[in-house]
N, C-alpha and C positions, 0 to 999 in steps of 0.2 A: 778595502776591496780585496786586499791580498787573503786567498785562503790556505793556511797553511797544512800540509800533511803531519797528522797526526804521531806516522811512526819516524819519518826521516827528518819533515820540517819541509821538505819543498814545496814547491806553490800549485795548487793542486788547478785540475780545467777541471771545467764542463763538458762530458762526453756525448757527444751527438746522438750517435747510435747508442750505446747505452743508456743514455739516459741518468746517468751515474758523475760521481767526482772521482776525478783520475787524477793519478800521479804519475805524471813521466818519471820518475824518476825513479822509484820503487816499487811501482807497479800496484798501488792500494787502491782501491774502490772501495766506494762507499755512498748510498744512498744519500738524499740532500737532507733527511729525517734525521739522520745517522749524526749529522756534524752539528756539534757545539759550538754556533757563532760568539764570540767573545767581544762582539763590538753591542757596547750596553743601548746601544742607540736603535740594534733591532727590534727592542720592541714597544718604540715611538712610535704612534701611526702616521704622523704628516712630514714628518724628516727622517734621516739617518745618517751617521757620517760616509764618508764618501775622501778615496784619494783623485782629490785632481790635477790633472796636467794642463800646462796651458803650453801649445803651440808656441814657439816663438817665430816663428815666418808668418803666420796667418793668424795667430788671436784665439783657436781654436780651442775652447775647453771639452775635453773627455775625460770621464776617468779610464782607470786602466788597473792590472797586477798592481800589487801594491811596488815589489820588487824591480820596477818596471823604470830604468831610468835615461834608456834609449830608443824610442819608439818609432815607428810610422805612422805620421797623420794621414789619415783618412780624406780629409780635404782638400789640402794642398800639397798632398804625395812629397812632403818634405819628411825626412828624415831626422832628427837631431833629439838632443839632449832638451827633454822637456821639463819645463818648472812644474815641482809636486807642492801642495799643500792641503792641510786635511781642511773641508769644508762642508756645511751641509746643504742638503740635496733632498727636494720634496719625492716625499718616499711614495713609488707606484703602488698603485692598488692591486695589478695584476702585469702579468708577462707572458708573451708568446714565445717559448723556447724556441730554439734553432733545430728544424727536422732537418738541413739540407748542407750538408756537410762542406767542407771547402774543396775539395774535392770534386764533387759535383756542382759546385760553383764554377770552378773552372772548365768543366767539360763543355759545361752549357754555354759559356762563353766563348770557347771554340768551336762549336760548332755553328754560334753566330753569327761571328766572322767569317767561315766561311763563302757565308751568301752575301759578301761586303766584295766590295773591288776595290782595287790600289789602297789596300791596306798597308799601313806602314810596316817594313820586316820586325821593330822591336816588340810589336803589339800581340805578334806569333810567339814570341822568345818564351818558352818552358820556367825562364827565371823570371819572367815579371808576372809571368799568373799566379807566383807565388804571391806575389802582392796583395792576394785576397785579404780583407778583414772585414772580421764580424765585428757589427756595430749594433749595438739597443737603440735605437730611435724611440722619444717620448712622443705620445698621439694621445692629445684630447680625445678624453670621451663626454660626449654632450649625448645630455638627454633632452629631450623635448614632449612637452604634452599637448593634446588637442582638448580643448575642453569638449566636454559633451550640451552640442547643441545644435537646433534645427536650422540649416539653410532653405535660402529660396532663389535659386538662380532662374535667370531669365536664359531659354535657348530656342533655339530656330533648325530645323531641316528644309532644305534643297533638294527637290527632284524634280524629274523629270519624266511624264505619261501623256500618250495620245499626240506628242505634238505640243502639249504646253508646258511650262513650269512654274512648279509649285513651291509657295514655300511655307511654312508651318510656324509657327509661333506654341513654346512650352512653358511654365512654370516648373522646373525641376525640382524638386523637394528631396532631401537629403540630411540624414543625419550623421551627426561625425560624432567622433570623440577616439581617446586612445592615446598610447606614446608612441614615440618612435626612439629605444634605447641606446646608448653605444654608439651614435652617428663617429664618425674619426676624421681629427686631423690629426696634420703634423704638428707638434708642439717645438720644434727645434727651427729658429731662422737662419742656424746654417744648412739646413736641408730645403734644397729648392723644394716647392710645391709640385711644381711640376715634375720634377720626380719621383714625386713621393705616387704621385696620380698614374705614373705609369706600371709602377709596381706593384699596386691597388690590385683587390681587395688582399685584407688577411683575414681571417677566419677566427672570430672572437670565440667559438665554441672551443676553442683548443685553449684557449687561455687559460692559465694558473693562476694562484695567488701569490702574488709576490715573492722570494726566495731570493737571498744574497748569492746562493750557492750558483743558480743562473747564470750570475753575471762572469765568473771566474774564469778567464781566460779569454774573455770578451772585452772589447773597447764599450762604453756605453757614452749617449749623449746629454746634457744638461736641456730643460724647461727654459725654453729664452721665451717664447709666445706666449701672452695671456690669454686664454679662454675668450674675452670680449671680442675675442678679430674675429673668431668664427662663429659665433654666436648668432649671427644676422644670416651666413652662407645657411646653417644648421637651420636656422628658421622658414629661409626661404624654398629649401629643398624638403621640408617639409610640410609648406604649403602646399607646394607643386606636387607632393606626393598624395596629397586630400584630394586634390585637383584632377587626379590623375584618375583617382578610382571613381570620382563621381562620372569623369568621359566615358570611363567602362562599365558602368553600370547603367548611362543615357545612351548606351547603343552612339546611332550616328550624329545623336543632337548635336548642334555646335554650339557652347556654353556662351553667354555673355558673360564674361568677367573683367573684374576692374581692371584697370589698364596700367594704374602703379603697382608698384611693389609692396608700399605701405599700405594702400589701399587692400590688398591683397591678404597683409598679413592680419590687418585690421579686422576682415572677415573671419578669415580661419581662427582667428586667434591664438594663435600656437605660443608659447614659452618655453623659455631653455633654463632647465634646472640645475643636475646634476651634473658637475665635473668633475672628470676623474682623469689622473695620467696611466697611463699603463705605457708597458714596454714592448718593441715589436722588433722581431730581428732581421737585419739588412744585410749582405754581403756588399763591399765595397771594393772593388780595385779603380784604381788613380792612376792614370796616363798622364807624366805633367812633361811639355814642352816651350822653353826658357818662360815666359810668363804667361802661359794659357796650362789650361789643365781638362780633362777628361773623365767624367765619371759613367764607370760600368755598375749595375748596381742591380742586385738578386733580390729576391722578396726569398726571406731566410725557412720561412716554412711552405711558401708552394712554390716557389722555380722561378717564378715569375720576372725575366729576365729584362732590361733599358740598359742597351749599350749606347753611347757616342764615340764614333771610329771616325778621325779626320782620313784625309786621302792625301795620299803619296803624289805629292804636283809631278814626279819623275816618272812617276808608272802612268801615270793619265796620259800626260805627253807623248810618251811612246807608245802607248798602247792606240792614243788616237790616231797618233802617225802611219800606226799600220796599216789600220781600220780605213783612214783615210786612202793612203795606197791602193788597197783592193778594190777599194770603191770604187776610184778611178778607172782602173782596169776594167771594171766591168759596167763601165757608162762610155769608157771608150767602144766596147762590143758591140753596143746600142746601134742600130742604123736612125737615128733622132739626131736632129738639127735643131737648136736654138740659137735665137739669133741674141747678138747683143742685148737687144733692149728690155729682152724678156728676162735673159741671165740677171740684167739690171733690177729688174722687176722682182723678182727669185731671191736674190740676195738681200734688197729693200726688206721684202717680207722676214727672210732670217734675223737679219737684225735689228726690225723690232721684237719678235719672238724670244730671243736671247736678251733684251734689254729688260724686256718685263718677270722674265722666269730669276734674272739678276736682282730685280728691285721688290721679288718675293719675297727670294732671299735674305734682304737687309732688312726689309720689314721685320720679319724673324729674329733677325740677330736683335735691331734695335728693341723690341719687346723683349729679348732675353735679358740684354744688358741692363734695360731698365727694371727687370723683374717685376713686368707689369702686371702679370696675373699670377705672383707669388705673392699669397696673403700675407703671409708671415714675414718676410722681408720689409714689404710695408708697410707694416704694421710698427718694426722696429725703426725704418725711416721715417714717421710719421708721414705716408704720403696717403692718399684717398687709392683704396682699392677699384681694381677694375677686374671685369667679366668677361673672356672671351668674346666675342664678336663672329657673325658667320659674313663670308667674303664670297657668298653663294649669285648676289645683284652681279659685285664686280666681276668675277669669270665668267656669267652669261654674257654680259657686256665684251668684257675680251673679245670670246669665242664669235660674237656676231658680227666685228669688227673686222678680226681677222677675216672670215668667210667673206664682206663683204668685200673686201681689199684684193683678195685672192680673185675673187669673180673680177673686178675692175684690171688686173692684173692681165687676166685669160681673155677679157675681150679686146682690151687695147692695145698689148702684144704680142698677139696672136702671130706674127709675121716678120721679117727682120725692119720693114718700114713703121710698125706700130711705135704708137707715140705710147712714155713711160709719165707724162706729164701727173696725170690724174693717181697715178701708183707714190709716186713723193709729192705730191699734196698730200694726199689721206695721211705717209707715210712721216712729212714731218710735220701735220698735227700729232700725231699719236708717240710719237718720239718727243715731241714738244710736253707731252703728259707725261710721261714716260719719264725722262730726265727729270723736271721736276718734282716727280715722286721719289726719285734716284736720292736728287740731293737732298730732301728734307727727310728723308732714312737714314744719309750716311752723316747727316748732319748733327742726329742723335744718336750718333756712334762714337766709340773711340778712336778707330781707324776710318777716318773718313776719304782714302783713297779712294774708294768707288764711286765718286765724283766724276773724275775724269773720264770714263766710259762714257758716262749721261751727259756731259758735255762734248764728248766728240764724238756720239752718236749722231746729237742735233744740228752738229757743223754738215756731216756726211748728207745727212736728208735734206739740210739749205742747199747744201754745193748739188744735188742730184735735183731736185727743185730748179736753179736756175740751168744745168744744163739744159734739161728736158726745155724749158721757157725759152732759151735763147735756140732752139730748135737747131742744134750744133748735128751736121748730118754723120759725122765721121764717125766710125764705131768704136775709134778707139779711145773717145770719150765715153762711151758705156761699160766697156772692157774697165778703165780706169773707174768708173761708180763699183765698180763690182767687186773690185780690188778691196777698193774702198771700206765699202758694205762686207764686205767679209773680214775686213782690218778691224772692224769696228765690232764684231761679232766674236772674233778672238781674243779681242780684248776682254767682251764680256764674260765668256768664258771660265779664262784665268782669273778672272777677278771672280767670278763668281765659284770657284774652286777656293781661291785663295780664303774666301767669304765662306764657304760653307767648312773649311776650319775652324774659323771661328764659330760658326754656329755648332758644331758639335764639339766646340771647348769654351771654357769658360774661365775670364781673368781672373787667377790665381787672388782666391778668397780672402778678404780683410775683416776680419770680427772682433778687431781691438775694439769697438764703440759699440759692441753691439751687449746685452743684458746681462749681465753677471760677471762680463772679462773687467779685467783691471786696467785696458789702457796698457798695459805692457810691462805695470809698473812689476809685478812678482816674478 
């Protein structure tokens, strides 16, 4: 990969803005036409040689400079003396040069920041934005065909005239056929999908045909994923694409279609032909703290910017301390009276609120940890891929539970003699779900801390449960629920600060077992 300068011998980059091969060192330019690659291997079409490194903290293979014998991993923001060996490497069909210079990497990541709160101060630091690197990410290109042939779907319309309603009964008739070229994944299972999805799309019109000279002063990544893991997603978003256009061309009909997925494909009958790697370029910078890490990450030719910025537990604390203060002050102004059982009632509601927005949380994390909708990881785990999921039932459900709580709330504490009874019933069933969801999230976590909230949530709603029952008159057993219920809410809080670290890091990557690493051994 090393390219050497013709007059002096140094190791020449790839120039953003020019568009050219530079020499820092002597100052040469020179066209990618211009340079006599001397690696006899260029003009193999399905391999090439290739200097690789391999991580020794994380397994991680890149190549790199030939020259190159101290580098920064891209991955796990370690630093150190990488193992080289020459190796071959299936040779891309096409590359998307880097238009977005490191430079404008960084800008765009400060001003992301920006709109972040309790940012950690090292994340500001002038000297870690240096930490950008350009990385070649390999992305399957699948092609797909429709064969050409005539459909007959069954569809129905609904309306509504005079008073009655109507409904319609169709045969939609439909002819397909056609490809659908270039669909992209991510070819690399050390690149989550999901990020790869947030930096999405790149723009194949800009694509080139493969050049060594590309790669020269760039990190690039190795082909771990085989083409078969996407092949089925590629197909299926390609029925859904047939699917799509027959909608918009039947106006309001509503289509009957089959209800599986194989069903589905069986109809369309689409296939996946063509594969190709090509190369697409990333900017990376790597925030790692003791064994969690952080990826910021640019799409190298439109801007296209996914940071993860954990939060400063110091700056939250005091910043809510303030926040909190003023508040005070200006609820003390209030001429409003509540009495205990309502504060009781108030608080009940807070901290199921905060118990559930905690156990979103972990949802989150646990799907990240398990990398359950990262194809490519999966793929190399042998595990069964899964689909996103919409959570659109469960927050209508929330929201009408809340509201109804709140209403029971406002009728039965309306006064400092109103009964809180009916407020922790609703309050520790729904904490009773609550917790339960808590612990089988944090359960398939590594950090299963956030347990204890979801258990001393449910103690908080039993103990305000039997107060209320034992019809205890004295207020300053509601004073004490209240305490409570906000103990219980602060807990969630932090934990869920603590938690949403973790969700915007990720345990420092291990790729010794994953496709082409040696297990450590080189």
């Amino acid at each position: 990969m090393g390219i050497k300068c013709p007059n002096c011998g140094g190791g020449m980059v790839y120039d953003i803005e020019d568009k050219q091969l530079h020499c820092p060192y002597c100052d040469t330019r020179m066209g990618l036409g211009e340079y006599g690659y001397s690696n006899a291997a260029q003009t193999v079409q399905d391999a090439y040689l290739v200097n690789l490194f391999l991580c020794p903290n994380c397994g991680a293979e890149l190549t790199a400079p030939q020259e190159q014998t101290v580098a920064y991993c891209a991955y796990c923001g370690g630093e150190a003396t990488l193992t080289q060996k020459m190796a071959p490497a299936q040779r891309p069909t096409a590359i998307i040069p880097f238009t977005k210079t490191k430079a404008e990497a960084a800008e765009a990541y400060e001003q992301a920041v920006k709109r972040k709160l309790y940012v950690p101060k090292e994340l500001k630091d002038p000297a870690f934005l240096e930490g950008f690197r350009g990385v070649y990410l390999p992305y399957w290109n699948i092609d797909v065909t429709i064969p050409e042939k005539d459909l007959s779907i069954k569809g129905t319309k609904t309306y509504t005239r005079g008073g009655y309603d109507y409904t319609e009964t169709y045969d939609v008739k439909a002819h397909i056929g056609g490809a659908v070229e270039g669909a992209v994944y991510d070819a690399s299972a050390a690149f989550d999908d999901t990020l790869a999805a947030q930096i999405a799309p790149f723009d194949q019109k800009e694509a080139r045909p493969f050049a060594e000279g590309y790669l020269a002063g760039f990190y690039a990544d190795k082909v771990t994923t085989d083409p078969g893991v996407y092949e089925e997603l590629a197909l299926s978003q390609a029925t859904e694409k047939v699917y799509e256009g027959i909608r918009k061309e039947a106006g309001g009909i509503t289509l009957s279609l089959p209800a599986g997925k194989q069903e589905r494909l069986q109809q369309v009958g689409a296939t996946a032909q063509g594969q190709r790697v090509s190369l697409f370029p990333v900017w990376f910078l790597t925030y790692r703290k003791g064994d969690r890490v952080a990826y910021s990450v640019m799409n190298g030719q439109t801007g296209k910017l996914s940071t993860e910025v954990p939060v400063d537990l110091k700056q939250f604390l005091l910043t809510s301390l303030i926040g909190a203060g003023v508040l005070f002050l200006l609820l003390s102004l209030l001429p409003v009276f509540m009495g205990a059982r309502l504060l009781a009632a108030i608080s009940a509601l807070l901290l199921l609120v905060s118990g559930q927005l905690l156990n979103g949380e972990l949802k989150r994390i646990r799907l990240q940890e398990q990398h359950t909708f990262d194809w490519g990881h999966q793929s190399q785990a042998g595990k069964k891929r899964k689909l996103p999921g919409s959570s659109c039932l469960g927050t209508t459900l929330a929201v009408l539970y809340y509201g109804l709580m709140a209403a029971v709330a406002f009728f039965t504490t309306g006064g400092s003699q109103g009964g809180v009874g009916p407020v922790f019933l609703f309050g520790a069933v729904g904490q009773l779900v609550i917790s339960i969801l808590i612990i089988r999230n944090a359960a398939g976590m590594a950090n299963k801390s956030a347990i204890l909230p979801g258990v001393l949530g449910l103690i908080i709603m039993v103990a305000g449960l039997l107060v209320s029952a034992g019809e205890l008159a004295h207020d300053g057993w509601y004073y004490g629920l209240c305490l409570g219920c906000l103990g219980g809410m602060l807990l969630n809080i932090l934990s869920a600060v603590r938690h949403c670290n973790e969700l915007t890091t990720r345990p420092v990557p291990n790729f010794f077992r994953r496709e082409g690493a040696d297990n450590g051994r080189n």
